[in-house]
Every structure is written in structure tokens, then in C-alpha cells.
Backbone as XML, in Angstrom:
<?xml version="1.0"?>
<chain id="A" units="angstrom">
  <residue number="1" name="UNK">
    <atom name="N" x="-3.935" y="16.884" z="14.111"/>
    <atom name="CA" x="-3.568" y="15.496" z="13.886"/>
    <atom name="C" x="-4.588" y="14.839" z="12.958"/>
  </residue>
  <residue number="2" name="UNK">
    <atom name="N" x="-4.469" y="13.935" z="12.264"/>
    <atom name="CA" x="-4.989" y="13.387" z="10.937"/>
    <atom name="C" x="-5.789" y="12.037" z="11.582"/>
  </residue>
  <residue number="3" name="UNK">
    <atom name="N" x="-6.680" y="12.011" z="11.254"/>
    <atom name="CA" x="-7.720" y="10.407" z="11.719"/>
    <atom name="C" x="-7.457" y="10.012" z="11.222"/>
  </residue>
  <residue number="4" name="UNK">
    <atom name="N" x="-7.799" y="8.475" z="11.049"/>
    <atom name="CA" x="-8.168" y="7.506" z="10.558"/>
    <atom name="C" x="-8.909" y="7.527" z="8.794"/>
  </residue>
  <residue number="5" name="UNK">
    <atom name="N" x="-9.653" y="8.271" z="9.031"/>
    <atom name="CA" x="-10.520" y="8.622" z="7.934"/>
    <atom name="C" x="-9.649" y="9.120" z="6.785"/>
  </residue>
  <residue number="6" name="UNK">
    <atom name="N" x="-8.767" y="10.587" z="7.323"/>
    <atom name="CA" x="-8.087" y="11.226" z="6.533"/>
    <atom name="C" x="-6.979" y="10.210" z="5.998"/>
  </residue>
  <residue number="7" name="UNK">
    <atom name="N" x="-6.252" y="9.401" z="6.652"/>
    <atom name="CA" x="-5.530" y="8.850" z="5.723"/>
    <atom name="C" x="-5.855" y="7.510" z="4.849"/>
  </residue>
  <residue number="8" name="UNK">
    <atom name="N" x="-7.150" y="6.996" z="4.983"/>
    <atom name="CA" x="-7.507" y="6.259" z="4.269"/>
    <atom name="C" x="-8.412" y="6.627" z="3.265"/>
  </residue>
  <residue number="9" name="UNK">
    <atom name="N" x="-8.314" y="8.158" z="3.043"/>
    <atom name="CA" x="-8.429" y="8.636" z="1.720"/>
    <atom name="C" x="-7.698" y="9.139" z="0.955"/>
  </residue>
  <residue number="10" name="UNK">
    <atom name="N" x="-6.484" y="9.193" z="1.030"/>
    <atom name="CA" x="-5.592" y="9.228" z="0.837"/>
    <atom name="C" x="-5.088" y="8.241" z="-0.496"/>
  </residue>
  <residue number="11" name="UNK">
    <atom name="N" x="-4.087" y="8.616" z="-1.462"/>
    <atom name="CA" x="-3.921" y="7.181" z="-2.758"/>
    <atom name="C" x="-2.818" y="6.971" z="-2.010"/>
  </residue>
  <residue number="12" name="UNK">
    <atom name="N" x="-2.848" y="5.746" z="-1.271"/>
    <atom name="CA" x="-1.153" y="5.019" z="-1.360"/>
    <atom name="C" x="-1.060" y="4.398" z="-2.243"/>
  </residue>
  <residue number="13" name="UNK">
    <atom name="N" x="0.098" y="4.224" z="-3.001"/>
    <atom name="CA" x="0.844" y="3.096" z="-3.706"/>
    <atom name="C" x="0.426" y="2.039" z="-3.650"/>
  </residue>
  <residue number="14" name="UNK">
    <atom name="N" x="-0.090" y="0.810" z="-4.278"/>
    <atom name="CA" x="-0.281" y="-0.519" z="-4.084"/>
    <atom name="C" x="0.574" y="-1.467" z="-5.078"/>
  </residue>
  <residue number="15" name="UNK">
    <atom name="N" x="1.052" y="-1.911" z="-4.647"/>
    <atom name="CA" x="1.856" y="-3.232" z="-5.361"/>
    <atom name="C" x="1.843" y="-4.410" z="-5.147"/>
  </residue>
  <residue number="16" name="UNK">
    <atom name="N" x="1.172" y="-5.295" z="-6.755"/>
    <atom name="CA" x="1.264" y="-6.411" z="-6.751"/>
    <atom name="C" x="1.716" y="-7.480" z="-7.074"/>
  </residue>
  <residue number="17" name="UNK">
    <atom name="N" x="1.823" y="-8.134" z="-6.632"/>
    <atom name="CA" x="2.613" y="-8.993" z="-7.238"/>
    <atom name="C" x="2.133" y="-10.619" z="-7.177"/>
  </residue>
  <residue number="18" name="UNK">
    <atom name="N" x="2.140" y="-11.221" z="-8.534"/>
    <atom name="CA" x="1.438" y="-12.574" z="-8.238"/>
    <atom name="C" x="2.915" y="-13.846" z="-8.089"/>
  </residue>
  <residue number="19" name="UNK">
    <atom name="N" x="1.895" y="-14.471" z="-6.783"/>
    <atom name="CA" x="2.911" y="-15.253" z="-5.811"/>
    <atom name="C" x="2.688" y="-16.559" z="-6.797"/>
  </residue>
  <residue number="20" name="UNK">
    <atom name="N" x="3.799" y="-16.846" z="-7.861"/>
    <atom name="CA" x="3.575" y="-18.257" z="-9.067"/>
    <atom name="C" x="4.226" y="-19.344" z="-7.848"/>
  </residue>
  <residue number="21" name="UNK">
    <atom name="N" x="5.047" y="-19.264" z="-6.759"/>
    <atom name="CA" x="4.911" y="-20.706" z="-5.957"/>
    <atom name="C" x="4.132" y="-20.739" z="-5.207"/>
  </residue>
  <residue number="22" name="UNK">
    <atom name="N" x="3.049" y="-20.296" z="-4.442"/>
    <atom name="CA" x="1.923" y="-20.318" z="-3.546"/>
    <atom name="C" x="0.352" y="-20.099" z="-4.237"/>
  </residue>
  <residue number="23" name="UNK">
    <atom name="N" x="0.511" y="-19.280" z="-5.367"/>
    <atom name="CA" x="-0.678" y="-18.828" z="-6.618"/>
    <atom name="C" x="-1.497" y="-17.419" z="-5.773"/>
  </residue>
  <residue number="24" name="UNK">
    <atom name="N" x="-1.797" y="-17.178" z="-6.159"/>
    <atom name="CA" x="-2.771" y="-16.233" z="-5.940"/>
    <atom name="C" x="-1.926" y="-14.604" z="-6.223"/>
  </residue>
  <residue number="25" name="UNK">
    <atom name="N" x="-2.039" y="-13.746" z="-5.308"/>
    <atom name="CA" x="-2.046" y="-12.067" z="-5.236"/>
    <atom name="C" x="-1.075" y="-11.541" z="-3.861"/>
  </residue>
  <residue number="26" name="UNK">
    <atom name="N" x="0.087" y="-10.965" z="-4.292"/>
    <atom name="CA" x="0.596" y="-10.498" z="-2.665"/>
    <atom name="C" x="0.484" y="-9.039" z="-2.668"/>
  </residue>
  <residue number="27" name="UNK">
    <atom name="N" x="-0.012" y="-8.047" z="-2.217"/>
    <atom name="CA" x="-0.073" y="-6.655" z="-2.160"/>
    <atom name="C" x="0.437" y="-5.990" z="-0.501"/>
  </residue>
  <residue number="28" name="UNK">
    <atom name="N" x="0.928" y="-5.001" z="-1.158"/>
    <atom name="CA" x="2.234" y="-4.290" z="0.219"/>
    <atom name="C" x="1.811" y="-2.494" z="-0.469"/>
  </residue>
  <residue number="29" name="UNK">
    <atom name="N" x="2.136" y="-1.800" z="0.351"/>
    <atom name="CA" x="1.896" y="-0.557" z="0.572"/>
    <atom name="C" x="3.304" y="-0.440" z="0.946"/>
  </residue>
  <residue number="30" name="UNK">
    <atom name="N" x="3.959" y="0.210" z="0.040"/>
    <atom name="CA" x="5.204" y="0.528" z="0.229"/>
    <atom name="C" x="5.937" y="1.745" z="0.993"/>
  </residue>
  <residue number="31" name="UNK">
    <atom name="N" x="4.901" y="2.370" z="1.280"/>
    <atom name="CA" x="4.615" y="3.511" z="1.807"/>
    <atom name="C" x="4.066" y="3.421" z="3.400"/>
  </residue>
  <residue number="32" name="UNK">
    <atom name="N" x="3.763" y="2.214" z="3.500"/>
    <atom name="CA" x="3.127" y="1.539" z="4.545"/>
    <atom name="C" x="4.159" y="0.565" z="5.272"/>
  </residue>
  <residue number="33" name="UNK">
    <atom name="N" x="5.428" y="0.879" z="6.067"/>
    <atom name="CA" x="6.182" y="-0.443" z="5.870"/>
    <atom name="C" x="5.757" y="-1.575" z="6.890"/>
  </residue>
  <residue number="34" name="UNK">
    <atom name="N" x="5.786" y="-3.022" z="6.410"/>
    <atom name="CA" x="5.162" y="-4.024" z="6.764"/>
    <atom name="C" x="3.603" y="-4.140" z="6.271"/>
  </residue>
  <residue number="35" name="UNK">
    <atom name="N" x="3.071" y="-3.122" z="5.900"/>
    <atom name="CA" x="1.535" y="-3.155" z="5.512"/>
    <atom name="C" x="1.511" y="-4.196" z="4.258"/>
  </residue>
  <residue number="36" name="UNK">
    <atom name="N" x="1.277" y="-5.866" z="4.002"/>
    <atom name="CA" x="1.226" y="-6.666" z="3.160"/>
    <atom name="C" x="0.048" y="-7.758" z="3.588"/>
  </residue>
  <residue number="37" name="UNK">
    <atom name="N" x="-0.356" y="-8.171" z="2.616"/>
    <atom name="CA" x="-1.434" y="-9.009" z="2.152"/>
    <atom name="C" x="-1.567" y="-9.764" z="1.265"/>
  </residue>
  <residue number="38" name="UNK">
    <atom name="N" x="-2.344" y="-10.232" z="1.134"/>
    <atom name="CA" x="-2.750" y="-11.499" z="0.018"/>
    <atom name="C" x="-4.346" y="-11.914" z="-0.120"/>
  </residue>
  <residue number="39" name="UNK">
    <atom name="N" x="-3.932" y="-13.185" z="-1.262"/>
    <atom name="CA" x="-5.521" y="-13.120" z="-2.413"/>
    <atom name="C" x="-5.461" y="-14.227" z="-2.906"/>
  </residue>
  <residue number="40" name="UNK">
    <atom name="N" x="-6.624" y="-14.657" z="-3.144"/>
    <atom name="CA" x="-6.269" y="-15.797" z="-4.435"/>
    <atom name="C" x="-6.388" y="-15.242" z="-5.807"/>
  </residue>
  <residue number="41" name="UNK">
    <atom name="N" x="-7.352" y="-14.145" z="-5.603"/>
    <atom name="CA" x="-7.735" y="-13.636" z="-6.854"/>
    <atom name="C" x="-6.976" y="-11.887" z="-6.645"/>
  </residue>
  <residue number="42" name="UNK">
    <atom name="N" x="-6.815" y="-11.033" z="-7.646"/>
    <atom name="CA" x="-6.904" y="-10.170" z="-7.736"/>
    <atom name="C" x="-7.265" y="-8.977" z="-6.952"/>
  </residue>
  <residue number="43" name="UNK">
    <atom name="N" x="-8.772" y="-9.494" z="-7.429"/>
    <atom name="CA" x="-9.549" y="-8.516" z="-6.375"/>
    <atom name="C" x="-9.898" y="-8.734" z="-4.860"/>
  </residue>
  <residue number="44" name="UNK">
    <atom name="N" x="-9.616" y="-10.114" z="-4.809"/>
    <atom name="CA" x="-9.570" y="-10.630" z="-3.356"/>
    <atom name="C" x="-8.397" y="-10.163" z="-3.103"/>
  </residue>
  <residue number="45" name="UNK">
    <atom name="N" x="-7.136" y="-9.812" z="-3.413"/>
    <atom name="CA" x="-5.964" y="-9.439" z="-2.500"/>
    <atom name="C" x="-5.779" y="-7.759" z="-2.465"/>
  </residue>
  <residue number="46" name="UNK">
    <atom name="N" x="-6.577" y="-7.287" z="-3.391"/>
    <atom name="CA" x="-7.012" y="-5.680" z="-3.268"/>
    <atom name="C" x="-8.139" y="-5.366" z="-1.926"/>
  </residue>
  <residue number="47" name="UNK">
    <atom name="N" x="-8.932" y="-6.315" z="-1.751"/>
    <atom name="CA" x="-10.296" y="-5.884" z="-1.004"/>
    <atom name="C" x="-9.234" y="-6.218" z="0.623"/>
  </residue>
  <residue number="48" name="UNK">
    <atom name="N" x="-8.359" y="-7.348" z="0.525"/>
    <atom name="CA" x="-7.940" y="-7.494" z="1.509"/>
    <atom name="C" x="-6.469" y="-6.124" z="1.822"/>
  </residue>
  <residue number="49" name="UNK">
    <atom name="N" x="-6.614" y="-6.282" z="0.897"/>
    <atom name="CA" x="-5.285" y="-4.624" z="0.875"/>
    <atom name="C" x="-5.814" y="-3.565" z="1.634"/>
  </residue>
  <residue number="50" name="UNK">
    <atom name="N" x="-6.950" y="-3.340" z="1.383"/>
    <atom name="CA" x="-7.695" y="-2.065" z="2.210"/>
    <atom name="C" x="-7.773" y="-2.292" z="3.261"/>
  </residue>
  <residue number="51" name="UNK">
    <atom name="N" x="-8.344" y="-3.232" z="3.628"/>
    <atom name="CA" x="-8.598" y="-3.837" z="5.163"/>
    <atom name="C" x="-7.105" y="-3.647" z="6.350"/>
  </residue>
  <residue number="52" name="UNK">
    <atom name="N" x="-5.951" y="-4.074" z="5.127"/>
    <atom name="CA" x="-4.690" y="-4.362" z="5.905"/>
    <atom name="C" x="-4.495" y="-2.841" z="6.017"/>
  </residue>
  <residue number="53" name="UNK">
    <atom name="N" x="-4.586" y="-2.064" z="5.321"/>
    <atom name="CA" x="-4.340" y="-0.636" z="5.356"/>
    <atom name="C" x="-4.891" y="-0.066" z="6.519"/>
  </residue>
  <residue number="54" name="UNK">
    <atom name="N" x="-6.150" y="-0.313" z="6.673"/>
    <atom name="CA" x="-6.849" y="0.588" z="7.654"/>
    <atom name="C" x="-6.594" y="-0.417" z="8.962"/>
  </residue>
  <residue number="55" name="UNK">
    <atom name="N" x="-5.734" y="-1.410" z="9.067"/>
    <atom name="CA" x="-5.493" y="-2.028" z="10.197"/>
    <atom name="C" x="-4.134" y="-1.710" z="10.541"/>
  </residue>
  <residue number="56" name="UNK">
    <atom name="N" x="-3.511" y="-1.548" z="9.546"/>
    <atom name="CA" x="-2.020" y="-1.005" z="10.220"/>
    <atom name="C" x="-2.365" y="0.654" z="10.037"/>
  </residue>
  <residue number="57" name="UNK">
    <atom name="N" x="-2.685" y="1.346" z="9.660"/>
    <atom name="CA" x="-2.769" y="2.658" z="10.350"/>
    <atom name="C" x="-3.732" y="3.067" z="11.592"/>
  </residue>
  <residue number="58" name="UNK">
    <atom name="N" x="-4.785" y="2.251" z="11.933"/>
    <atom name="CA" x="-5.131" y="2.050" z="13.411"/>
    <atom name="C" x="-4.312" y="1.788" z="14.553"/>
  </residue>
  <residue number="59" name="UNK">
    <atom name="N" x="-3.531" y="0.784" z="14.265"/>
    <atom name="CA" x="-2.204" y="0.415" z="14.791"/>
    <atom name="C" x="-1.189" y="1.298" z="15.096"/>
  </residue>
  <residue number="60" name="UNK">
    <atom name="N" x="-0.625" y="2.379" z="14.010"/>
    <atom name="CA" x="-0.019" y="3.464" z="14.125"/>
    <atom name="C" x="-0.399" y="4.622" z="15.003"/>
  </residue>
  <residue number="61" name="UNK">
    <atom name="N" x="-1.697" y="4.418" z="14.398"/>
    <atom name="CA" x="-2.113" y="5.745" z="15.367"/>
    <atom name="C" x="-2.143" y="5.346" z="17.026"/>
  </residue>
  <residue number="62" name="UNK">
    <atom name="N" x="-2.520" y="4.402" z="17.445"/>
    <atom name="CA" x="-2.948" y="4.049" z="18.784"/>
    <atom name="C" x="-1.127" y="3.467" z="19.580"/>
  </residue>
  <residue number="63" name="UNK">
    <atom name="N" x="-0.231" y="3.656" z="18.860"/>
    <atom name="CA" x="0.854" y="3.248" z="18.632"/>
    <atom name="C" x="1.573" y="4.765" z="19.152"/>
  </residue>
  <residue number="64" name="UNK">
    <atom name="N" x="1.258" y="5.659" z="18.778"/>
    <atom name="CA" x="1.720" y="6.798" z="18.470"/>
    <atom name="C" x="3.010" y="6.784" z="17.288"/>
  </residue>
  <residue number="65" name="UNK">
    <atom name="N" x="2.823" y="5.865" z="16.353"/>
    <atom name="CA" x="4.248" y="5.569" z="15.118"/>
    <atom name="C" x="3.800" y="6.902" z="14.388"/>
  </residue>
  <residue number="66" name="UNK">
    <atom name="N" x="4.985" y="7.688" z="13.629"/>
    <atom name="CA" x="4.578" y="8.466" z="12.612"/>
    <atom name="C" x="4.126" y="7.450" z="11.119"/>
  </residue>
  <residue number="67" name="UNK">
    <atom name="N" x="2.889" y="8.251" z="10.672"/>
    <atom name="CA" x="2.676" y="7.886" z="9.085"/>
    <atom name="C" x="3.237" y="8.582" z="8.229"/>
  </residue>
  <residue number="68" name="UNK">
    <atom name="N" x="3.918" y="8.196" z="7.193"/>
    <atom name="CA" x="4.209" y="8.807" z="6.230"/>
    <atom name="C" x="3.174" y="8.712" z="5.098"/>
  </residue>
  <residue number="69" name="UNK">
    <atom name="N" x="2.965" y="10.462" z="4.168"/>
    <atom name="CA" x="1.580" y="10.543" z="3.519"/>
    <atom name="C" x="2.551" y="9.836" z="2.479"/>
  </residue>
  <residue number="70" name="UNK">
    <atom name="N" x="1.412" y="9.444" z="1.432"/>
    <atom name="CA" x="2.214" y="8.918" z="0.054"/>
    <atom name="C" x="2.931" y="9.629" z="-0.377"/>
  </residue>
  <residue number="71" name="UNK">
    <atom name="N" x="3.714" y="8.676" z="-1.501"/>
    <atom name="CA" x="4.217" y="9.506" z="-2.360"/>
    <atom name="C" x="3.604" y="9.985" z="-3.599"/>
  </residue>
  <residue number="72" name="UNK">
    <atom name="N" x="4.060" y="11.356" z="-3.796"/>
    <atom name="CA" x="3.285" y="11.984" z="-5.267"/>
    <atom name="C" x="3.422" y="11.371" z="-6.558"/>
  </residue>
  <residue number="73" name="UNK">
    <atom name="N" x="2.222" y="11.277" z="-6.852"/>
    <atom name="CA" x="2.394" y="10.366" z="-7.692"/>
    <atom name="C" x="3.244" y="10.580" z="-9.116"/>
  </residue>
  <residue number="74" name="UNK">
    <atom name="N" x="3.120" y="12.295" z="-9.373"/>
    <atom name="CA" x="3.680" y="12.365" z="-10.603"/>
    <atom name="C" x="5.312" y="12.713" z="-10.551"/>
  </residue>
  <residue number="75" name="UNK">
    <atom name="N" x="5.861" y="12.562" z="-8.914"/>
    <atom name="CA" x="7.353" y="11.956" z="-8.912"/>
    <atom name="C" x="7.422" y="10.571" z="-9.320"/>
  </residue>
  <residue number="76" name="UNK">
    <atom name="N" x="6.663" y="9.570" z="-8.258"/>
    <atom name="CA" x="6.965" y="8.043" z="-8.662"/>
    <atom name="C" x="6.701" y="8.018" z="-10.442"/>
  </residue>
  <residue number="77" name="UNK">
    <atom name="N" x="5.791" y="8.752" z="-11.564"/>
    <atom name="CA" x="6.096" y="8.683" z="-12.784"/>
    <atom name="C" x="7.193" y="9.137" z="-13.357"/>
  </residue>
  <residue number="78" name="UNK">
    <atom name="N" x="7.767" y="9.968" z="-12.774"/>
    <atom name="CA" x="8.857" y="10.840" z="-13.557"/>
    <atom name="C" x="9.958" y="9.958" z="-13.102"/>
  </residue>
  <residue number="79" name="UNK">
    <atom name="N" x="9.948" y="9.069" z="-12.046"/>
    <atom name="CA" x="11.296" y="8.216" z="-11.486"/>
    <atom name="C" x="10.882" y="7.555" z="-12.569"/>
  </residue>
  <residue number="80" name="UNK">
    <atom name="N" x="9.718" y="6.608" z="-12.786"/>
    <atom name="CA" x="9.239" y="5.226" z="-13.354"/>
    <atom name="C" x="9.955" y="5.570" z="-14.745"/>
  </residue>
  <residue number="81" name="UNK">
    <atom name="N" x="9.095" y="6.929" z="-15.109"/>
    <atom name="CA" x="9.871" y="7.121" z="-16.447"/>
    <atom name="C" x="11.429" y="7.065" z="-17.025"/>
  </residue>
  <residue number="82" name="UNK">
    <atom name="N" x="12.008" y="7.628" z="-15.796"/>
    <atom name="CA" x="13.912" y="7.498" z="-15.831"/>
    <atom name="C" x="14.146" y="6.452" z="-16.099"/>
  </residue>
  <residue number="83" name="UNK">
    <atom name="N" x="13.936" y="5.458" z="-15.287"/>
    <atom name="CA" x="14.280" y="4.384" z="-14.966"/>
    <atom name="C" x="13.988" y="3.513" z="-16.672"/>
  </residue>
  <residue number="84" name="UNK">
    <atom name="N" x="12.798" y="3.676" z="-17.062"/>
    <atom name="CA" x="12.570" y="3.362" z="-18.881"/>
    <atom name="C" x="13.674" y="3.670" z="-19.373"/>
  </residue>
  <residue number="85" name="UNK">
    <atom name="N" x="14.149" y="4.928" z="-19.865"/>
    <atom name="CA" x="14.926" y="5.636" z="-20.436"/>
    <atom name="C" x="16.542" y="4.953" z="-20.472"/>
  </residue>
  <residue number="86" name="UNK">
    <atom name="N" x="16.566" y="4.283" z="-19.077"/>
    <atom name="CA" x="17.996" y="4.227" z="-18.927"/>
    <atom name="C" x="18.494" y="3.062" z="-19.751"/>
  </residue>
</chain>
């Protein structure tokens, strides 16, 4: 079984997105579902991204929820790329 440790070394996905009616940074782990956060700045909604990460997979684990590992990254490019193309 995988700690804590192991999956927060792990690359999940991070996505951001800036919130123009509230201002600042919203970041979600898509891979993570419900794992979301926020920022005013950038790097404030990244530093808080990690935090939310290693708080909802504490959660999971003590939960007994399955984690799902990320996704590879050079599928999500080869989708990203389709998706250009079309």
C-alpha cells in the first residue's frame, strides 16, 4: 500500500484558473476529485494547492477511498494535441 509520501511525489495535474469575479487563483487536481483551492496570487493558490493535496489524500487514506495515480502525462499531450488539430 502507498503512503502518504509516495503519492505526494507523484506529478498530478494542476489546473488553473483565474477567478475574474472574485480575483485571484482557483486550482483543482483533476485527478483528485473535489481536491480545489484558491489564491490571490498565483503562487499563493499553488502553495495552497499542495497543502489541499496532501489534505485530501490524508483524508483518503484514513478514509480507506481508492486514489487514483495521475494521469500520464504524454497521453494528456497527445489528447491536448488532438484536440488542437481538430
Amino acid at each position: 500500500m502507498k503512503t502518504l509520501n509516495d503519492y505526494m511525489k507523484m506529478s498530478y495535474r494542476m489546473e488553473i484558473v483565474e477567478d475574474k469575479d472574485e480575483g485571484g487563483y482557483v486550482v483543482s487536481y483533476p485527478d483528485l476529485p473535489g481536491c480545489i483551492t484558491c489564491g490571490k496570487t498565483i503562487e499563493d493558490a499553488v502553495v495552497n494547492a499542495v497543502d489541499a493535496k496532501k489534505a485530501w489524500i490524508e483524508a483518503a487514506l484514513e478514509e480507506g477511498i481508492e486514489i487514483h495515480e495521475p494521469d500520464n502525462l504524454e497521453d494528456y499531450l497527445q489528447m491536448s494535441s488532438t484536440f488542437l488539430h481538430c
